[in-house]
C-alpha positions as CSV (number, residue, x, y, z in Angstrom):
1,X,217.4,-5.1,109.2
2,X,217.0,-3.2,106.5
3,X,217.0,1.2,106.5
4,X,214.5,3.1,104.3
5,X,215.3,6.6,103.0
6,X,211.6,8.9,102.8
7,X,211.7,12.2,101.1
8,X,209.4,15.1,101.1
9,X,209.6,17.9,98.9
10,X,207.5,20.8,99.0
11,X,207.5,24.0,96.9
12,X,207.9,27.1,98.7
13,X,204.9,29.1,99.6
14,X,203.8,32.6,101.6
15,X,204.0,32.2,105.2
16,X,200.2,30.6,107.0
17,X,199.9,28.9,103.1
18,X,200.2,24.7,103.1
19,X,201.3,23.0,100.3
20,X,201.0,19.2,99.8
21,X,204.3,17.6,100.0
22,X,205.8,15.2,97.4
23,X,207.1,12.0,99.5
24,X,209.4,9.8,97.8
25,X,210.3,5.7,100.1
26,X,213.6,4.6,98.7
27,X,214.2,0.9,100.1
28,X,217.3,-1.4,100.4
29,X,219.7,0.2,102.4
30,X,222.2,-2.1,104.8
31,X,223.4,0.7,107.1
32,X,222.6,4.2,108.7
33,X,225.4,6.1,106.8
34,X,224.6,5.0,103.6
35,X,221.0,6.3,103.7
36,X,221.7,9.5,105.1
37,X,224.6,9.8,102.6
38,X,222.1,8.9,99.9
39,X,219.7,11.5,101.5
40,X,221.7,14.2,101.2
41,X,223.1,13.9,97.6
42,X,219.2,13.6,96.4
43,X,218.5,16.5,98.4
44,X,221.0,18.5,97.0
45,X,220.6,17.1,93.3
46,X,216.8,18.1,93.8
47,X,217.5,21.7,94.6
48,X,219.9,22.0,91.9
49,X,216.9,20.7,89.8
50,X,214.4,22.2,91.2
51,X,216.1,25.6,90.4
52,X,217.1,25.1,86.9
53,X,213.7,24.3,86.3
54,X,212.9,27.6,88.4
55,X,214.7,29.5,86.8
56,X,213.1,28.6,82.8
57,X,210.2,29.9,84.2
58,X,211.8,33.0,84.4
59,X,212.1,32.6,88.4
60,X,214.9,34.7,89.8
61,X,217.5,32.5,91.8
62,X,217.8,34.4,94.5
63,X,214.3,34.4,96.1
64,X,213.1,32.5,98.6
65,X,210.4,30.9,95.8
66,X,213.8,29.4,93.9
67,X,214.5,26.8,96.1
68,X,212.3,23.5,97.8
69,X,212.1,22.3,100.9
70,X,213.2,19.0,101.4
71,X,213.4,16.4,104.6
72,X,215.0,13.3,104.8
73,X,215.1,10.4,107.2
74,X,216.3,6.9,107.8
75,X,214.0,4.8,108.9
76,X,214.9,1.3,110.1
77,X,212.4,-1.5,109.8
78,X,213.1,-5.2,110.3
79,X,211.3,-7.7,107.8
């Protein structure tokens, strides 16, 4: 068995607007813990990222536009 990490990151918008979502598959992972662990450090590297970039466009941190939304999950699939 092997466990998959998916991603999705999406911009944040004004509430009733849909944006397309960025997904991301990351294979090869042996257990649970070790995707979700590797779940949360991209999430959190993509938000530091994503607000550095943010922020060189002259985005202020603090809004709600500063930071993505990102979801994670562990999938298991058996090849």
């Amino acid at each position: 068995m092997e466990w998959v990490l998916l991603l999705t990151m999406a911009l944040s918008s004004p509430p009733g607007e849909v944006r397309d979502v960025a997904p991301v598959v990351l294979p090869g992972f042996t257990t649970v813990e070790a995707c979700n662990l590797a779940g949360k450090q991209i999430a959190d590297r993509f938000v530091a990222l994503a607000g550095k970039t943010r922020q060189q466009q002259g985005i202020a941190g603090n809004s709600a536009t500063s930071i993505p939304m990102i979801n994670t999950e562990c999938v298991a699939l058996r090849k």
